[in-house]
C-alpha positions as CSV (number, residue, x, y, z in Angstrom):
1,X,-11.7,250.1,91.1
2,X,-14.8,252.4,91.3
3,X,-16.7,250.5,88.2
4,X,-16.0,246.9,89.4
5,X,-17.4,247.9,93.3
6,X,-20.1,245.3,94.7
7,X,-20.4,243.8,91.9
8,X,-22.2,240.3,92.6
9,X,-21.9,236.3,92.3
10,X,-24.9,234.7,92.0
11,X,-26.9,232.4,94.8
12,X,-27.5,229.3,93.5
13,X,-28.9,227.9,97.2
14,X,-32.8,227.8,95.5
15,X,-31.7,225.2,92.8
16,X,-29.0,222.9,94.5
17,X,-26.3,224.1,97.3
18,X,-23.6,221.7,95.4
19,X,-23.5,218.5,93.7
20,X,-23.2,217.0,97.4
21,X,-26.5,218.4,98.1
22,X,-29.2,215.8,99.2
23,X,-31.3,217.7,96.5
24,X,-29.2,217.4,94.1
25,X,-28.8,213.8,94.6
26,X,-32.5,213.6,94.6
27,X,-33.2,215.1,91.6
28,X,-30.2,213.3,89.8
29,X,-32.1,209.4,90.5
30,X,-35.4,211.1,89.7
31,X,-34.1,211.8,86.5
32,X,-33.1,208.1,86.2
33,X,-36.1,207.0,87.0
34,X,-38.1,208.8,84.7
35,X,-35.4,208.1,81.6
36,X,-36.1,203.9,82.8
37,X,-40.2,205.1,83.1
38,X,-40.2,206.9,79.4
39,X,-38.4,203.7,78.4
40,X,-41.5,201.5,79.4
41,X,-44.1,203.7,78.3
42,X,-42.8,203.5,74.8
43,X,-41.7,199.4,75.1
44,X,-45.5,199.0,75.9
45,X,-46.5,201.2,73.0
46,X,-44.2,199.3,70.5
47,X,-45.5,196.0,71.8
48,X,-49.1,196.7,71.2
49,X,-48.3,198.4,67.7
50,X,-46.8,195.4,66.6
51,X,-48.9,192.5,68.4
52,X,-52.7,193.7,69.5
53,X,-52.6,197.4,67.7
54,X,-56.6,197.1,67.6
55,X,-56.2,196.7,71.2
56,X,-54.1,199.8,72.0
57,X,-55.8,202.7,73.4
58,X,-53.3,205.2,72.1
59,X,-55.1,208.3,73.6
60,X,-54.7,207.1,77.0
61,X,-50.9,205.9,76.5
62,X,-50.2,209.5,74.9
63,X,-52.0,211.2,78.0
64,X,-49.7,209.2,80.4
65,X,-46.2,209.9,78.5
66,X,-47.0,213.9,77.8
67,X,-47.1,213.9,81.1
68,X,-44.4,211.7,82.3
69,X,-42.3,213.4,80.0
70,X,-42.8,216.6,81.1
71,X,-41.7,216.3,84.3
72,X,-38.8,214.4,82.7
73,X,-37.9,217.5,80.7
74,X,-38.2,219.7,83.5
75,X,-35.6,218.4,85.7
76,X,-33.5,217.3,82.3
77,X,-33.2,221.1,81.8
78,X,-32.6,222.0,85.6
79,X,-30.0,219.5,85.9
80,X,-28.3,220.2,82.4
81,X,-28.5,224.1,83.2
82,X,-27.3,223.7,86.8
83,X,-24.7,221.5,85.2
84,X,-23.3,223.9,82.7
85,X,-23.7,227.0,85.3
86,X,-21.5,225.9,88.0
87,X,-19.1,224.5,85.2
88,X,-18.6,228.2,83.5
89,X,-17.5,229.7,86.6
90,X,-14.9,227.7,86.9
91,X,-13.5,225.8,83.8
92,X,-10.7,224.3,85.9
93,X,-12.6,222.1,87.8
94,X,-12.4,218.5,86.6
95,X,-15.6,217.5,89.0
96,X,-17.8,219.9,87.1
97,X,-16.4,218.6,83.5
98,X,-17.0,215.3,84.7
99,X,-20.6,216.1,85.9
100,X,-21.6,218.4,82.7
101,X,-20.4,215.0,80.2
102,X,-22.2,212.9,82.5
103,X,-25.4,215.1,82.3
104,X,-25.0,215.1,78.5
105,X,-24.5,211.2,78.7
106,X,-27.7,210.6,79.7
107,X,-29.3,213.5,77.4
108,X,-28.1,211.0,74.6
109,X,-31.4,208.4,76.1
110,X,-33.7,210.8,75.9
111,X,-32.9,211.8,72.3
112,X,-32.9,208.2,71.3
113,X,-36.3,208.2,73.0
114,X,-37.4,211.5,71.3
115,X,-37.1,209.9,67.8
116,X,-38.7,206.7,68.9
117,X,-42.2,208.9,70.2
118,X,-41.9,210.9,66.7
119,X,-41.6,207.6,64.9
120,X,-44.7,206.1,66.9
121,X,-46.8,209.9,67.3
122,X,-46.7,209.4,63.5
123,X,-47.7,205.6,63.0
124,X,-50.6,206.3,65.5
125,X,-51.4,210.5,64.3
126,X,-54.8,209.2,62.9
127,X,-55.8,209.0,66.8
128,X,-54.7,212.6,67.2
129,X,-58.7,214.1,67.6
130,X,-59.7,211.3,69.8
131,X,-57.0,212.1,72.1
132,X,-58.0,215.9,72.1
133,X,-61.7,215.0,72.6
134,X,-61.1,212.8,75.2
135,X,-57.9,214.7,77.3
136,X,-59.0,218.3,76.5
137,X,-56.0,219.1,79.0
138,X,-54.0,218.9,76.5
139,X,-55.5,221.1,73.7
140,X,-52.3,223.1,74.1
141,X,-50.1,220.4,73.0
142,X,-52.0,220.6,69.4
143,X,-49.5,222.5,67.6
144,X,-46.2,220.6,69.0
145,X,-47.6,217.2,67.9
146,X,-48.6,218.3,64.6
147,X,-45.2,220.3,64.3
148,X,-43.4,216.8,65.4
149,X,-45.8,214.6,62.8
150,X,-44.5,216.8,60.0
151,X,-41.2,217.1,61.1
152,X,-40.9,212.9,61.3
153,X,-42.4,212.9,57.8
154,X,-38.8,214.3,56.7
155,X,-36.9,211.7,59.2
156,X,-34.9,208.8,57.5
157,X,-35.6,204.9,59.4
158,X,-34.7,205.0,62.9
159,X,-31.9,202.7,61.7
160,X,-30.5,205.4,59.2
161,X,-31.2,208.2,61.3
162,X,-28.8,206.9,64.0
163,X,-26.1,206.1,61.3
164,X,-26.3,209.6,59.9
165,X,-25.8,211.0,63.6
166,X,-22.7,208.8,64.1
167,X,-21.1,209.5,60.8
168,X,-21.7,213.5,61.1
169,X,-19.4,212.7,64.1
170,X,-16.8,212.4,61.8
171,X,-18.4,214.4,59.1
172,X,-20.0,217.3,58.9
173,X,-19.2,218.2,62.4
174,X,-15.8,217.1,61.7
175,X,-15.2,219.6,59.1
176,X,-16.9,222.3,61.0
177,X,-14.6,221.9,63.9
178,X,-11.5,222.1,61.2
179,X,-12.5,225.5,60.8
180,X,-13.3,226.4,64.2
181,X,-9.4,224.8,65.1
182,X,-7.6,227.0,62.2
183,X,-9.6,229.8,63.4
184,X,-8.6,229.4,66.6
185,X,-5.0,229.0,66.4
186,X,-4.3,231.2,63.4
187,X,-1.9,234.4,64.6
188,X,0.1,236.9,62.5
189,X,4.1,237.2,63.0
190,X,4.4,238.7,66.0
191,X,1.7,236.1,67.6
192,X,-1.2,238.2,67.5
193,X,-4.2,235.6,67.1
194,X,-7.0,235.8,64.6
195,X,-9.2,237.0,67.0
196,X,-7.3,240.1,68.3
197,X,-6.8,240.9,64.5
198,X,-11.1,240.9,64.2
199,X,-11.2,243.1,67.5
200,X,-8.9,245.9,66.1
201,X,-12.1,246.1,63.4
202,X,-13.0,248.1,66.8
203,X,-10.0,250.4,67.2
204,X,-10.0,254.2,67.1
205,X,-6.4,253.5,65.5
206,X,-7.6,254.0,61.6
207,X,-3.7,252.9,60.7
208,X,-4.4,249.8,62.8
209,X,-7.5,248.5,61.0
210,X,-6.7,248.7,57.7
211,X,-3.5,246.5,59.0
212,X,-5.2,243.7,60.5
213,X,-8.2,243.9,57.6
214,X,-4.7,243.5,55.4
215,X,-3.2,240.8,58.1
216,X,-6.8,239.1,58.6
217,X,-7.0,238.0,54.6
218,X,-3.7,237.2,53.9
219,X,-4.0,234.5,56.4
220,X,-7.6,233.2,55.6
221,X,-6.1,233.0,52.0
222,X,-2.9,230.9,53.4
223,X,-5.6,228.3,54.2
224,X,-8.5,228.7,51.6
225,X,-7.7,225.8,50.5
226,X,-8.6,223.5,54.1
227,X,-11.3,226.3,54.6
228,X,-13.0,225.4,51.5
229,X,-12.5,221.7,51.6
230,X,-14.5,221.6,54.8
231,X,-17.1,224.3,53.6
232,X,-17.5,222.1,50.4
233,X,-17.7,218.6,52.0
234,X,-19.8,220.1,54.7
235,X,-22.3,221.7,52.9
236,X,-22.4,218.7,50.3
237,X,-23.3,215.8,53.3
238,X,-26.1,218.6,54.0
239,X,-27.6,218.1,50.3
240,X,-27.4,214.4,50.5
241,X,-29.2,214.1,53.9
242,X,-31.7,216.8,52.7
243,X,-32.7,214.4,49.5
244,X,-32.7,211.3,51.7
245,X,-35.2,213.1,54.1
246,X,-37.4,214.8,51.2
247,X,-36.3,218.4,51.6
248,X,-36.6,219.8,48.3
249,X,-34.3,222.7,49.3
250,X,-31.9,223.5,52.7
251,X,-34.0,226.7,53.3
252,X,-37.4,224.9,53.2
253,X,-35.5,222.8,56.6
254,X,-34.7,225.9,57.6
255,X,-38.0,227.7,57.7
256,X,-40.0,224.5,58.9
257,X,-37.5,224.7,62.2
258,X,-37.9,228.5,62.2
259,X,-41.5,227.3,62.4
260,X,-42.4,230.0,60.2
261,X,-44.3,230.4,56.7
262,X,-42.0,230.8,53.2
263,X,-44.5,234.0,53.0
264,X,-43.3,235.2,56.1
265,X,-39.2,235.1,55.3
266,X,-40.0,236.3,51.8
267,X,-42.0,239.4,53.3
268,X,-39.1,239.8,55.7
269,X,-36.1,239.6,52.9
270,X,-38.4,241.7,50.7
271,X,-38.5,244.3,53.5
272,X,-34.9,244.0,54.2
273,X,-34.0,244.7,50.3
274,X,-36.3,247.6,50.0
275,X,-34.4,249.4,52.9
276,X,-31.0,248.6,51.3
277,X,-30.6,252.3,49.6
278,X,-31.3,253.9,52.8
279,X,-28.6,251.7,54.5
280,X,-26.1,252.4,51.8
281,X,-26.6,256.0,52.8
282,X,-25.5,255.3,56.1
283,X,-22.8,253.7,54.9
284,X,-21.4,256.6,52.7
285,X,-22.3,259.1,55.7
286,X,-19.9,257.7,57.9
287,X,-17.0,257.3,55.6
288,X,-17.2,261.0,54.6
289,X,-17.4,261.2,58.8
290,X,-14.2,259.5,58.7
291,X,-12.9,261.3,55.9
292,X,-13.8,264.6,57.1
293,X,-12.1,263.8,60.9
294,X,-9.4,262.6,59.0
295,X,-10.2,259.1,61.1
296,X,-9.5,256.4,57.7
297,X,-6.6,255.3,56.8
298,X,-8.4,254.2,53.1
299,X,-6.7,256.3,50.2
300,X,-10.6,256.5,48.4
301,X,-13.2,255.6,50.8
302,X,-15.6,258.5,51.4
303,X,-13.9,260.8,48.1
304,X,-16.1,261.5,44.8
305,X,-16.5,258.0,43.0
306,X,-15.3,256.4,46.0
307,X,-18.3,257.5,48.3
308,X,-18.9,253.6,50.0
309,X,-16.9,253.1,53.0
310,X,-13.8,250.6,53.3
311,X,-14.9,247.3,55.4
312,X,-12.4,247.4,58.0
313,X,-14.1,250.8,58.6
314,X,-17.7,249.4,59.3
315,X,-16.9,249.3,63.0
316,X,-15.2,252.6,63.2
317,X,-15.9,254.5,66.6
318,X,-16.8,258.3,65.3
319,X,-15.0,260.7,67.3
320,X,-13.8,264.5,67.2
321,X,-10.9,266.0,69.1
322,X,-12.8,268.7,69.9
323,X,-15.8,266.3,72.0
324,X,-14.1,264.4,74.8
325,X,-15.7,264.3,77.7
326,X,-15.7,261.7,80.6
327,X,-19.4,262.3,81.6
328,X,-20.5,261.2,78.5
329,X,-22.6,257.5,79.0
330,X,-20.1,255.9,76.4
331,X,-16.6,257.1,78.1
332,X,-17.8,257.2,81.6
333,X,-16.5,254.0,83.7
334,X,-19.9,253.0,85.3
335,X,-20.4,251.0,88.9
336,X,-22.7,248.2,89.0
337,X,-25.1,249.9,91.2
338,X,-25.3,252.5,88.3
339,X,-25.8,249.8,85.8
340,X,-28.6,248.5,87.7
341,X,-30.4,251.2,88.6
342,X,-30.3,252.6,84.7
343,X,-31.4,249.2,83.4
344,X,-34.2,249.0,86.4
345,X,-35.1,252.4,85.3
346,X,-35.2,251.7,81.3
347,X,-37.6,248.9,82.6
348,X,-39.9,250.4,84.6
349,X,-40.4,253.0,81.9
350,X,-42.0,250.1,79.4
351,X,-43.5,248.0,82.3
352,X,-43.8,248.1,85.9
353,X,-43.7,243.8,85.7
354,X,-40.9,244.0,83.8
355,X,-39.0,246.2,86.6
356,X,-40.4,244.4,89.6
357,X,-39.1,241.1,87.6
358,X,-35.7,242.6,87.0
359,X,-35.5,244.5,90.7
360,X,-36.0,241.0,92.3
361,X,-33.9,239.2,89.9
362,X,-30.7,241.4,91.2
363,X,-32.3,241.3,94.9
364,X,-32.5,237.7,95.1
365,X,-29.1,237.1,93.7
366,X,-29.7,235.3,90.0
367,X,-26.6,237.6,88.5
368,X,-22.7,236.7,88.3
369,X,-21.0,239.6,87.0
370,X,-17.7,239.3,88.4
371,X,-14.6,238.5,86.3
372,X,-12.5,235.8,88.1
373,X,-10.1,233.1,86.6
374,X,-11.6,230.4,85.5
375,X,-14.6,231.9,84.4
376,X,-16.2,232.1,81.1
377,X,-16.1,234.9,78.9
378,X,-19.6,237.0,77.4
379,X,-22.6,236.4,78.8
380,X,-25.6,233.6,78.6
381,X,-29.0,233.2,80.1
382,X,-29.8,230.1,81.4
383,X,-33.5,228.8,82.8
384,X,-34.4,226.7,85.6
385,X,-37.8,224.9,85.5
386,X,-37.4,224.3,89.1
387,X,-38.7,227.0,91.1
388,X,-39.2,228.8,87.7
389,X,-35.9,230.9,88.2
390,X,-33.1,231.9,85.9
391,X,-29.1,233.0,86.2
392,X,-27.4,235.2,84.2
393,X,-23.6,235.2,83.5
394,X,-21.8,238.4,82.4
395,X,-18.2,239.9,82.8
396,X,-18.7,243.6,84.1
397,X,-16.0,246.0,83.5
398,X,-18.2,249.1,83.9
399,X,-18.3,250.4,80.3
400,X,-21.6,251.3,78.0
401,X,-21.6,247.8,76.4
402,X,-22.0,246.2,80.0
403,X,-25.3,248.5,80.8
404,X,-26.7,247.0,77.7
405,X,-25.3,243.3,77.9
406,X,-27.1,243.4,81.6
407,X,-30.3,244.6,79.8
408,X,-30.1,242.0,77.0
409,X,-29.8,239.3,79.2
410,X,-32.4,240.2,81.9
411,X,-35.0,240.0,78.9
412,X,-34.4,237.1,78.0
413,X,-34.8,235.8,81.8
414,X,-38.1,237.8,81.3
415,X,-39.4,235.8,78.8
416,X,-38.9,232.9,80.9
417,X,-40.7,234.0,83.8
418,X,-43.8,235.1,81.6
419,X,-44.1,231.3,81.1
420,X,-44.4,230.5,84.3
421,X,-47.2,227.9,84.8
422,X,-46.7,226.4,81.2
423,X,-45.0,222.9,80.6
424,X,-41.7,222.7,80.4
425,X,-42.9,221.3,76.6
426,X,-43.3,224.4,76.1
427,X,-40.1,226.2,76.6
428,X,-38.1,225.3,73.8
429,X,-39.2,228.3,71.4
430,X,-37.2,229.1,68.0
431,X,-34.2,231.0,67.1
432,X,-36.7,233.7,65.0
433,X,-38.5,234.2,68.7
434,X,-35.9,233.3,70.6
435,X,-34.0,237.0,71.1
436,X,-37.1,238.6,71.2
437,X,-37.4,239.6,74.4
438,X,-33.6,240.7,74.4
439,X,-33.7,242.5,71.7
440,X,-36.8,244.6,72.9
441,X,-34.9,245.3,76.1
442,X,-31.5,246.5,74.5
443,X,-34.0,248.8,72.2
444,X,-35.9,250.5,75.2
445,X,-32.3,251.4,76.9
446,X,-31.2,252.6,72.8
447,X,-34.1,254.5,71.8
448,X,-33.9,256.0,75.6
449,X,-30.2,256.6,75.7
450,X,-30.8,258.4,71.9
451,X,-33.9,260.5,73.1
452,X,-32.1,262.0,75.7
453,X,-28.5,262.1,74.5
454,X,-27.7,266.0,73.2
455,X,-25.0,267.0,70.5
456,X,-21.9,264.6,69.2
457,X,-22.8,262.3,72.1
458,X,-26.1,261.5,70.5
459,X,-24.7,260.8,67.1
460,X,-22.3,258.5,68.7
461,X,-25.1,256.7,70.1
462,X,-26.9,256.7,67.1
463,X,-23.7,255.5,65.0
464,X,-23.6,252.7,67.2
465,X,-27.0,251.4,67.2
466,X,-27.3,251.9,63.2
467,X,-24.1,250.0,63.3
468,X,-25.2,247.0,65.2
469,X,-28.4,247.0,63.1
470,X,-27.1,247.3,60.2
471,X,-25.1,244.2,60.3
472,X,-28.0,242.4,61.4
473,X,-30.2,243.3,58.6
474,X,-27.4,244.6,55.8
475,X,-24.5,241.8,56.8
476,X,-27.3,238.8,57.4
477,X,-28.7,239.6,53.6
478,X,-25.6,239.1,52.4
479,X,-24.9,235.8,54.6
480,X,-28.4,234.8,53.2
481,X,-27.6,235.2,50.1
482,X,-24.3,233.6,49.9
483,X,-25.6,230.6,51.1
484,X,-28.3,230.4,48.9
485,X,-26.1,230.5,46.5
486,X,-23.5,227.7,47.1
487,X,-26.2,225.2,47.9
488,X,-27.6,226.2,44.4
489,X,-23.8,225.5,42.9
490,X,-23.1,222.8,45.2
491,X,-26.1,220.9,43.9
492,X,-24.1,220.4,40.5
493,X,-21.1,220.1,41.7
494,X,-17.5,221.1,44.1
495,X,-17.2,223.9,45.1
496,X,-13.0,225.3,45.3
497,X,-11.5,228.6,47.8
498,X,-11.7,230.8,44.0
499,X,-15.6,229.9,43.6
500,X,-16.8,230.8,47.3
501,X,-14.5,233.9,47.2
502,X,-16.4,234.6,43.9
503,X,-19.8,234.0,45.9
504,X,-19.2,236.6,48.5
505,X,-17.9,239.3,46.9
506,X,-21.5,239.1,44.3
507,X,-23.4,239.0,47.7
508,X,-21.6,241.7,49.0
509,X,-21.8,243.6,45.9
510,X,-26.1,243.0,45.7
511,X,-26.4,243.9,49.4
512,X,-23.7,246.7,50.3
513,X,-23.5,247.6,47.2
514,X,-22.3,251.5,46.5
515,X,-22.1,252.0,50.6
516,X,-19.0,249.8,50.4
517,X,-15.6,251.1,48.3
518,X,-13.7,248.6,46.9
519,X,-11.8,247.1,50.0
520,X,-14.1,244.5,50.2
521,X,-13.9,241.1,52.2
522,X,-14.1,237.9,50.2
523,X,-12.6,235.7,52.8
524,X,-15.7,236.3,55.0
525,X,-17.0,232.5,54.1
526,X,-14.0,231.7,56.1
527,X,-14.7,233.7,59.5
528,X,-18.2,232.7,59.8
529,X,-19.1,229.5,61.7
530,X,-22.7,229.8,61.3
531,X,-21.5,228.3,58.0
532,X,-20.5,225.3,59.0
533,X,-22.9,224.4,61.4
534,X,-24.8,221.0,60.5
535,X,-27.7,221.6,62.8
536,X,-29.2,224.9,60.9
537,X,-28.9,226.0,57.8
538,X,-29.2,229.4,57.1
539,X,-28.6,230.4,60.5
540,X,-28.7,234.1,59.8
541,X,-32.0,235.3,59.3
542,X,-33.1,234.4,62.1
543,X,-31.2,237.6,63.8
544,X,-32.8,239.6,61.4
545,X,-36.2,238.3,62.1
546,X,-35.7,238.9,65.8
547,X,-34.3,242.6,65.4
548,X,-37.0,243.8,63.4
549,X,-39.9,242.0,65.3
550,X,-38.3,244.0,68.7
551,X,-38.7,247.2,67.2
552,X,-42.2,246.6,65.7
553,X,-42.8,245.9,69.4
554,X,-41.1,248.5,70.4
555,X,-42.9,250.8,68.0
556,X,-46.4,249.8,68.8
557,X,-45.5,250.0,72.7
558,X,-45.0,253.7,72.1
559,X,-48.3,254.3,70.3
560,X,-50.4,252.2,72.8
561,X,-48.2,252.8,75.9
562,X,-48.7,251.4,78.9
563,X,-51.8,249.1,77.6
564,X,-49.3,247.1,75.6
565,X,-47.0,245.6,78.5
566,X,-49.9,243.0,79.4
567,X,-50.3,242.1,75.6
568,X,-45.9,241.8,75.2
569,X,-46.2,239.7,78.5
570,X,-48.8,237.4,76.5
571,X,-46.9,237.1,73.8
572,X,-44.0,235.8,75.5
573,X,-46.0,233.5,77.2
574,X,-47.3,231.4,74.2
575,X,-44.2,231.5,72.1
576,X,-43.2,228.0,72.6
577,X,-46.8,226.5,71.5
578,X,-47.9,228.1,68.3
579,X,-46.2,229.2,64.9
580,X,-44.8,233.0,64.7
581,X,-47.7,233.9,62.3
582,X,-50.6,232.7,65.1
583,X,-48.6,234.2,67.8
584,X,-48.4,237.3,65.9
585,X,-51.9,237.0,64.8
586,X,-52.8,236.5,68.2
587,X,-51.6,239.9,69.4
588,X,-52.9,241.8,66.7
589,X,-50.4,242.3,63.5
590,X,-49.7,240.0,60.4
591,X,-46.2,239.0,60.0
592,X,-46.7,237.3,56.7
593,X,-46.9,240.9,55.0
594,X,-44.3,243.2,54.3
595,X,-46.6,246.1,56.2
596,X,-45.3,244.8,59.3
597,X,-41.9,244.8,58.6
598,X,-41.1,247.9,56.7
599,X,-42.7,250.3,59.6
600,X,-40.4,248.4,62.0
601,X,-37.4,249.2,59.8
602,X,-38.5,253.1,59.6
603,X,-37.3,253.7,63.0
604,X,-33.7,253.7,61.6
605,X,-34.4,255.5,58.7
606,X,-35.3,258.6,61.0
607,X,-31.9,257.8,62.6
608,X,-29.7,258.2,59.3
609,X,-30.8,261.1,58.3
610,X,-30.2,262.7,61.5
611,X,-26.4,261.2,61.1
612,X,-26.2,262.0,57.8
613,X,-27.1,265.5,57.9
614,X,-24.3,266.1,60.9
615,X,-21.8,264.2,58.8
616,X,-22.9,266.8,55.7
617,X,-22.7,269.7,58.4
618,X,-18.9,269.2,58.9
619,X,-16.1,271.1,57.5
């Protein structure tokens, strides 16, 4: 019980004691009030648009609800975090259900009211330098008005809108939770479900993946047929709504929510293409590992012809019989007093903010790392505009994953607390900046861990983090690509189980390419649910975007050094109220350029050789 000593529950006192708390009571009519306030600012506006608009001094009115609404926002997002917090702790509890759908009951007003400002920001944007001239206060709002002007420009009537929200209900959504229930409930013959049969992808038992690989696609195939009727439905209500709302294409939706420039994702795919030889090297490099430890259970993989590696072997730990050892960081079972003071340590080494930050987060009591029924599984951030404060959920068993799960999510409760002072307008940033901060952390505990790591241990780490970023970059090209594709066939026609299949295995084949043998996986349209998500299209990239921004960071921290923690901190602070490329701009590098991204990408490179030249060394 050593590894799972003192490790904490979190204090949740400074937001609200319990739902019977006077405070929380408080803040729950407060929130009322403001919904039944928002509701009469925009009545008034609609009445003066429509009757006396000559006589409507918009600028003031807009003054007024920016900042009625943000204190509306602020508490929405305290309550709805507070709400889901207390709820994953303890699933069983029928008073925090009831509370969470109650929460999200009311969250349906305020997106009603959303679309109602967008609808009027637009009618009335021709007022928009007035109202900066006038309330200079709110110069920083520039960017999210404008963003919300274009992105009403692509909405459907308020009328139609609404329809198209109630009939995804039982639409898109519908079909995306089809996929999500087969997945769910899927199992082999001796009751193994689908998702043990994914984890074995994991095992050091070679016999054992290439079974469930086997296992895994014999039952996606039993139901292509349901998998591609709601892959095929889905993605055809997606076209429709995209022509009703003028999208010329799903990815041009997709970038204008990324709130990035087309020049900026092709610079970032371009980058990403570039690098694919030298990931294919990695690829062939660990299946002639695997062959040479005798560690496959593929009958080619890794042989002359054959060099790519199988896919159930992607996730393959690398081991030799000759290197076990307890001490190492990977094997050893770690306390949560060890786990903090590593990841306090890793932190201070970037930024001496950054470890006060993370020092008084586990002092003041903002982590729950116990596993307890009840209590959800992985781990989450969540952010509390009251009292500027955040929590973070995690399930510590002590092992190497944890230290870096703890780091991961302590960045991102970083990023929040480097807004501190802004709007809560302000802290809805997106998915391409959104695992910035996270990603930086886990690659200051990686690149440490590697740097100081000696013999197989080090290539074990470095297997593992070429691994993970590989799949982000390699894997996500290929998810891009697919998807590209079947909106491009799905705009002529139905798509059937035989023609997605067909789809995959091309994107594999342009992305993987030689570093893969020919146990492929065309079922992976199946697995994914990023695919069937309504909400975002092209979900991957983001990931991508993220990774390789962290270690362009990470790479220009190490050439400035300490100099660069004020200008990350910056960064952080603004990414909820200008594009990426501004942002960027702002702290000194062009994104839009594939400069950028190909020296972020060069730290792996440095990284294969050094694997491959040990795979080559062995006998």
């Amino acid at each position: 019980m050593e590894n799972t000593s003192n490790v904490p529950r979190w204090n949740l006192d400074s937001i609200y004691s319990s739902l019977q708390s006077k405070e929380y009571s408080a803040a729950l009519d407060e929130f009322k009030a403001q919904i039944e306030n928002i509701d009469g600012l925009l009545k008034t506006a609609d009445r003066f648009t429509r009757e006396s608009n000559e006589n409507f001094d918009f600028a003031q009115w807009l003054a007024a609800y920016l900042k009625n609404h943000n204190e509306l926002i602020a508490n929405e997002q305290t309550l709805g975090a507070y709400a889901y917090i207390i709820y994953s702790t303890d699933t069983t509890s029928t008073q925090y259900l009831n509370n969470l759908s109650y929460i999200e009951k009311l969250g349906i007003q305020t997106r009603q009211q959303d679309l109602k400002f967008s609808t009027l920001l637009l009618s009335h944007s021709s007022s928009l330098n007035e109202f900066f001239t006038r309330f200079p206060e709110f110069s920083e709002y520039k960017y999210l008005l404008e963003q919300t002007i274009e992105e009403t420009k692509h909405q459907m009537t308020s009328a139609e809108e609404n329809l198209a929200s109630d009939m995804t209900r039982t639409g898109g959504s519908a079909w995306g939770q089809l996929q999500e229930q087969i997945i769910s409930n899927l199992h082999d013959q001796s009751g193994k479900t689908f998702n043990e049969l994914r984890n074995d992808a994991f095992s050091s038992d070679a016999a054992l993946r290439k079974n469930s690989w086997q296992t895994e696609k014999a039952l996606l195939e039993q139901n292509e047929i349901a998998f591609a009727a709601s892959l095929n439905n889905l993605k055809g209500e997606t076209v429709t709504l995209n022509k009703r709302r003028h999208w010329q294409k799903a990815l041009d939706r997709s970038i204008a929510s990324s709130r990035i420039q087309k020049a900026t994702l092709d610079a970032l795919i371009s980058s990403i293409e570039d690098s694919l030889p030298m990931w294919r090297e990695y690829f062939k490099a660990k299946a002639l590992l695997l062959r040479k430890t005798k560690a496959t259970a593929s009958e080619t993989a890794g042989t002359k012809g054959h060099e790519g590696i199988a896919f159930y072997d992607l996730f393959a730990p690398v081991e030799l019989a000759s290197e076990k050892d307890s001490s190492s960081i990977l094997s050893k079972k770690w306390s949560f007093d060890q786990a903090r003071d590593y990841v306090l340590k890793e932190y201070k080494s970037f930024s001496q903010d950054m470890y006060a930050f993370a020092k008084d987060a586990f002092d003041s009591g903002w982590i729950d790392a116990e596993i307890r029924s009840g209590k959800v599984g992985g781990a989450y951030d969540e952010d509390f505009p009251k009292g500027h404060q955040s929590r973070i959920l995690t399930n510590f068993t002590g092992t190497f994953s944890d230290i870096i799960t703890l780091a991961h999510e302590l960045g991102h409760a970083y990023h929040f607390s480097c807004m501190k002072g802004k709007p809560a307008a302000f802290f809805d940033y997106p998915m391409t900046l959104a695992e910035t901060a996270s990603t930086f952390a886990e690659t200051i505990v990686k690149q440490d861990m590697i740097a100081n790591a000696q013999g197989f241990d080090k290539i074990r780490i470095i297997d593992l983090d070429l691994q993970d970023t590989s799949q982000v970059l390699v894997d996500i090209l290929c998810r891009f690509y697919f998807e590209q594709s079947v909106f491009e066939e799905r705009e002529n026609g139905e798509l059937s189980a035989k023609d997605f299949c067909r789809l995959m295995l091309k994107a594999q084949e342009r992305t993987y390419g030689c570093g893969l043998n020919e146990e492929k996986h065309e079922y992976m349209w199946a697995v994914k649910s990023h695919y069937y998500s309504t909400y975002f299209d092209f979900y991957n990239y983001p990931y991508a975007f993220g990774q390789l921004f962290a270690a362009g960071l990470f790479a220009r921290s190490k050439k400035e050094g300490p100099a660069f923690a004020s200008t990350y901190a910056s960064l952080l602070a603004d990414t909820g109220s200008m594009s990426c490329e501004d942002l960027c701009k702002k702290a000194g590098f062009d994104i839009t350029t594939k400069d950028f991204w190909a020296a972020s990408i060069q730290m792996y490179g440095k990284e294969i050789e050094e694997f491959k030249a040990f795979a080559e060394s062995l006998k």
